[in-house]
N, C-alpha and C positions, 0 to 999 in steps of 0.2 A: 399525388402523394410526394411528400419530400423526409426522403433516408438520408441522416446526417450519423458518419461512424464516432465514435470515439473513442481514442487507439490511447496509450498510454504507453512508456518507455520500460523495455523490460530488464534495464539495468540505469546507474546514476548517470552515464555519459549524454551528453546535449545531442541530440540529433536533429540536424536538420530537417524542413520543411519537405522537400522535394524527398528525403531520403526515407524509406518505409521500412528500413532491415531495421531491426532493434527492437518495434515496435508490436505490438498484441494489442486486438480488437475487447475493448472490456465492455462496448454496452452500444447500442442505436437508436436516436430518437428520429420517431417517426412520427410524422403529421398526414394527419387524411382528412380530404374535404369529399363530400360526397358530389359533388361536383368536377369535373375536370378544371382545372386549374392552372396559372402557366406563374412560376414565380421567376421573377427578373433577379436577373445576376445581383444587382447590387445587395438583394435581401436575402440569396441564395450563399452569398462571399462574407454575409456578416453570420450566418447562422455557422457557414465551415469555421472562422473565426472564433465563434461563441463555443464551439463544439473541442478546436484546439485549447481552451485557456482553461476548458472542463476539463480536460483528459490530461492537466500541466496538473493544474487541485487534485484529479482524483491519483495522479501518480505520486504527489508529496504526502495527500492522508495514509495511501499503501505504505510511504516508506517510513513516513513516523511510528505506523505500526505495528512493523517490522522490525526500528530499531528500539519501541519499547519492549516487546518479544524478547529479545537479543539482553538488552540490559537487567531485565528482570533474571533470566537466562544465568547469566554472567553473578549478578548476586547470589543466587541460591546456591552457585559452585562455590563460590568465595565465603558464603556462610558455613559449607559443606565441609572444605578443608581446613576451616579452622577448627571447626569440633575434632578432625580426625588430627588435629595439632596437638589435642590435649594431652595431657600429662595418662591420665586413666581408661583406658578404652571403654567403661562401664558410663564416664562423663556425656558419650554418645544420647544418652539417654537420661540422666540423670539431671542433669545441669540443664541452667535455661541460654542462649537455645537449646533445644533439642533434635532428635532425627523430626518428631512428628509436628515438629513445626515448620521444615520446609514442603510437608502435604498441604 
């Protein structure tokens, strides 16, 4: 069998190869031959490789994710305090937008 991790950064700073603090375990692919099997470095060092440039992708889709989260987030407030800007506090409701449109 060959267990390849794939660790991913738990914040925006670049971390080194050799450095492991920063980082979380998000997933492992594993290979099984029903056979004993002996796999040589060179295709052992391209799969760790393959495994690093997955967990580079899967930590920028986490953070686009995150930062559409956030932006959406950030709109709904900014729609929120403008209705409570209005002139009428009944306009909460009344006027388009309204409260039941940031549901």
């Amino acid at each position: 069998s060959l267990v390849m991790s794939v660790k991913i950064n738990e914040d925006d700073e670049e971390i080194d190869d050799d450095q492991q603090i920063g980082r979380k375990l998000w997933g492992l692919v594993v290979c099984h031959h029903t056979n004993p099997r002996f796999v040589p470095f060179p295709l052992r060092y391209a799969c760790e490789f393959l495994m690093q440039v997955f967990g580079v992708q899967v930590h920028r889709e986490v953070e686009l994710a995150t930062q559409t989260r956030e932006k959406h987030i950030l709109q709904t407030q900014t729609v929120l305090c403008d209705m409570l800007l209005r002139d009428a506090p009944i306009a909460i409701v009344t006027q388009s937008p309204n409260v039941m449109d940031l549901v």
